[in-house]
C-alpha positions as CSV (number, residue, x, y, z in Angstrom):
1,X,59.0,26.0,83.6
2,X,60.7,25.1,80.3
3,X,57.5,23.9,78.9
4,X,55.7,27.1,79.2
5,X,58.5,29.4,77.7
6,X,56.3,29.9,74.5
7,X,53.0,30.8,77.0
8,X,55.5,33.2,78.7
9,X,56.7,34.6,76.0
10,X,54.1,35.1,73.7
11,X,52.9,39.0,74.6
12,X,53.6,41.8,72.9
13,X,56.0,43.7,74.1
14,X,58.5,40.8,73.5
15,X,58.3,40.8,69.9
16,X,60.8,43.2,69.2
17,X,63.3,41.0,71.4
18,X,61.9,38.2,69.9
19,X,62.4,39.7,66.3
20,X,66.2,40.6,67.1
21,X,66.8,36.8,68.4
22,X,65.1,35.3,65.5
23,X,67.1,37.3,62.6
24,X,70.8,37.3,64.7
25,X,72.4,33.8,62.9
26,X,73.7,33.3,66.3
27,X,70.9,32.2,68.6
28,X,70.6,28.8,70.0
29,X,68.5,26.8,67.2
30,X,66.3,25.7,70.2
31,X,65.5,29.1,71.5
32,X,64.7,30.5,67.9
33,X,62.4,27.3,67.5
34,X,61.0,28.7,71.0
35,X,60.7,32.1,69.6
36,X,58.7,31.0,66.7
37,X,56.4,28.6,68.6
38,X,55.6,31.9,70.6
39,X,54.8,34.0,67.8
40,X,52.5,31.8,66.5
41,X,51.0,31.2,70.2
42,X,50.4,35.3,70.1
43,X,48.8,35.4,66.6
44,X,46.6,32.6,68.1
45,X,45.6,34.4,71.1
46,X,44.6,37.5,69.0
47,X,43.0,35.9,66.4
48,X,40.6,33.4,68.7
49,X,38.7,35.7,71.0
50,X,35.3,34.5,73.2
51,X,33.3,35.8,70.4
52,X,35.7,34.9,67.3
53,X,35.6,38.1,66.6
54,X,38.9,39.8,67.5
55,X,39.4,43.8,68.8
56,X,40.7,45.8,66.1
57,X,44.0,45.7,68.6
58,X,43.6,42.1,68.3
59,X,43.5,41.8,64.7
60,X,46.3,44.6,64.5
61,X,48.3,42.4,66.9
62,X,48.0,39.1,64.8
63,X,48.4,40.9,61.5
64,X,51.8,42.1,62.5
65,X,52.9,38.8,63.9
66,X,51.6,37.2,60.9
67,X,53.6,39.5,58.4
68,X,56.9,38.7,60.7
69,X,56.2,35.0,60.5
70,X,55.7,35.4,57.0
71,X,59.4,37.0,56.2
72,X,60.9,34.0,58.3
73,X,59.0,31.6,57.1
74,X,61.9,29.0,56.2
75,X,62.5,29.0,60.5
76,X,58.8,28.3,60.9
77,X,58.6,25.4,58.8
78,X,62.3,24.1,60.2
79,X,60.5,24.5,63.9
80,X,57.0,24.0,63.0
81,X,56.9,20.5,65.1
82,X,57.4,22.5,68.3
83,X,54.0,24.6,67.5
84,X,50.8,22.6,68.8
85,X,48.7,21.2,66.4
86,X,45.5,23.4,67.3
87,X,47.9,26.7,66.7
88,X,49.1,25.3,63.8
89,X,45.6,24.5,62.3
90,X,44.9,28.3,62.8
91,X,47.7,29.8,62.0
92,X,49.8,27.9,59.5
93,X,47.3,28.4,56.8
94,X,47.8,32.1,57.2
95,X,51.3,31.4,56.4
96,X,50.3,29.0,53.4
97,X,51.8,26.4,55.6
98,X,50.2,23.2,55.1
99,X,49.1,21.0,58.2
């Protein structure tokens, strides 16, 4: 479903797609604001673990996502209404987003 894209999406071994989409002027604005919301769903889901203490794959995982988010930063903040606000409390501040 449409909704869940960003669930779907959000796994590793899409980021270098994902990374490709984002930085190619020519994607669908909607689909890079998908992208994004997904990126920050994956550095979620690796940095909130059962314990709060992620894997060192975990925190490997999230760092890298974090560092991409960083560079494109101005897409992030032009799609940051599609992220959901409990991602966004996590994550954005990584970013030195505000909420």
């Amino acid at each position: 479903m449409s909704q869940d894209e960003e669930l779907v999406l959000a796994n590793e071994e899409y980021l270098e797609t994902m990374l490709n989409i984002l930085d190619n002027e020519l994607g669908l604005p909607h689909k890079r604001g998908v992208i994004i919301e997904a990126m920050c769903v994956m550095a979620y889901d690796n940095l909130n673990t059962i314990n709060n203490t992620p894997s060192p794959e975990q925190a490997g995982r999230a760092n890298r996502v974090l560092q991409e988010l960083t560079k494109r930063k101005s897409l992030v903040l032009t799609h940051k209404n599609l992220v959901m606000d409990y991602v966004q409390k996590e994550v954005f501040p990584r970013l030195d987003i505000a909420t």
